[in-house]
C-alpha positions as CSV (number, residue, x, y, z in Angstrom):
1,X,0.0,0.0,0.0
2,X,1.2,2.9,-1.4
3,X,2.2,6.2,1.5
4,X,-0.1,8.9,1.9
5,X,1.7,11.9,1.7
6,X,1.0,15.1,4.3
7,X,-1.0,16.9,1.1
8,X,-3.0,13.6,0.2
9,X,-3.7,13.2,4.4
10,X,-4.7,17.2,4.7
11,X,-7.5,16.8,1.7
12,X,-9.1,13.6,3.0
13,X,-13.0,14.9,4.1
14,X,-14.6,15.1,7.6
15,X,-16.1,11.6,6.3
16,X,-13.5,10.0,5.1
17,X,-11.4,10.8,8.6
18,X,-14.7,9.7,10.6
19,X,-15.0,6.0,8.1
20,X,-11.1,5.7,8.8
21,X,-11.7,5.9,12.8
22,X,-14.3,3.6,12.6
23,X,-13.0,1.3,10.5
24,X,-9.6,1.2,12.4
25,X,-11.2,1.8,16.3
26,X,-9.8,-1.4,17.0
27,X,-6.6,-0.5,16.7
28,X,-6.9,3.0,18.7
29,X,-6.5,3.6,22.6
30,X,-6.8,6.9,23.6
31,X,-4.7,8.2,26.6
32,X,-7.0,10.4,28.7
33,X,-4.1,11.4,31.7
34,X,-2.3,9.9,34.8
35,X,-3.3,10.2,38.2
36,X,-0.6,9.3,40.4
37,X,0.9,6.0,39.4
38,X,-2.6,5.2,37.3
39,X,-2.4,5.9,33.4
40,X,-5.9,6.3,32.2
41,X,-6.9,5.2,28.8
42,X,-9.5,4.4,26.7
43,X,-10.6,2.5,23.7
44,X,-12.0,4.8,20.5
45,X,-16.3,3.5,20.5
46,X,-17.2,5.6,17.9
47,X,-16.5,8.4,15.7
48,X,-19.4,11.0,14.2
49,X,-19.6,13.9,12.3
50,X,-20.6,16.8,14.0
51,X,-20.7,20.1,12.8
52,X,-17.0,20.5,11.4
53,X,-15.2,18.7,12.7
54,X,-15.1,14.7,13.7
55,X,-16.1,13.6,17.6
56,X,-15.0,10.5,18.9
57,X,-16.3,8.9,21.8
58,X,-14.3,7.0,24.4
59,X,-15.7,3.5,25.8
60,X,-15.4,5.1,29.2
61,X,-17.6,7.8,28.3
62,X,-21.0,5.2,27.7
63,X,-20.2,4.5,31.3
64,X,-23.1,6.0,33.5
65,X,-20.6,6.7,36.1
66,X,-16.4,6.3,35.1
67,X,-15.8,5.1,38.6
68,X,-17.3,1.9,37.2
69,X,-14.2,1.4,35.0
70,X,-11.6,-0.4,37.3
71,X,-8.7,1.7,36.1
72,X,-11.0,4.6,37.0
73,X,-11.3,3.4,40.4
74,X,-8.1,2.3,41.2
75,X,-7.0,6.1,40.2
76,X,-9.6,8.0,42.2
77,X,-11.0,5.5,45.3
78,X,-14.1,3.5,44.7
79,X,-17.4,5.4,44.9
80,X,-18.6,6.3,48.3
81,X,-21.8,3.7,48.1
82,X,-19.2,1.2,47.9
83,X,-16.8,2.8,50.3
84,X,-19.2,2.0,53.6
């Protein structure tokens, strides 16, 4: 497979950078920060057009609460229902 050079990269579309996420998501983890000794990451879930420009969404953020990902909790302390 031929390079892409930085010109060919720069005119790819919105779309074609949101189908190449997608397609490849598998391949992506996404570091979010460190807290302390913890490195937080996440894996890419999706990838959407909106507006101008491409959002993707971390795994963690389909969480209801991020505390629920161990990594998560092992960074910050377990919630407080769970604490007592």
């Amino acid at each position: 497979m031929p390079k892409l050079t930085s010109v060919q990269i720069k005119d790819l579309s919105l779309e074609n950078l949101r189908d190449i996420l997608e397609l490849r998501a598998s391949d992506i983890s996404i570091f979010i920060g460190q807290r302390g000794k913890v490195l937080l990451t996440s894996e890419l879930e999706s990838a959407f057009l909106n507006g101008a420009m491409v959002q993707v969404n971390l795994e963690t953020a389909a969480l209801a609460d991020v505390l629920d990902d161990d990594a998560f909790q092992h960074a910050f302390g377990a919630p407080e229902s769970e604490a007592a």
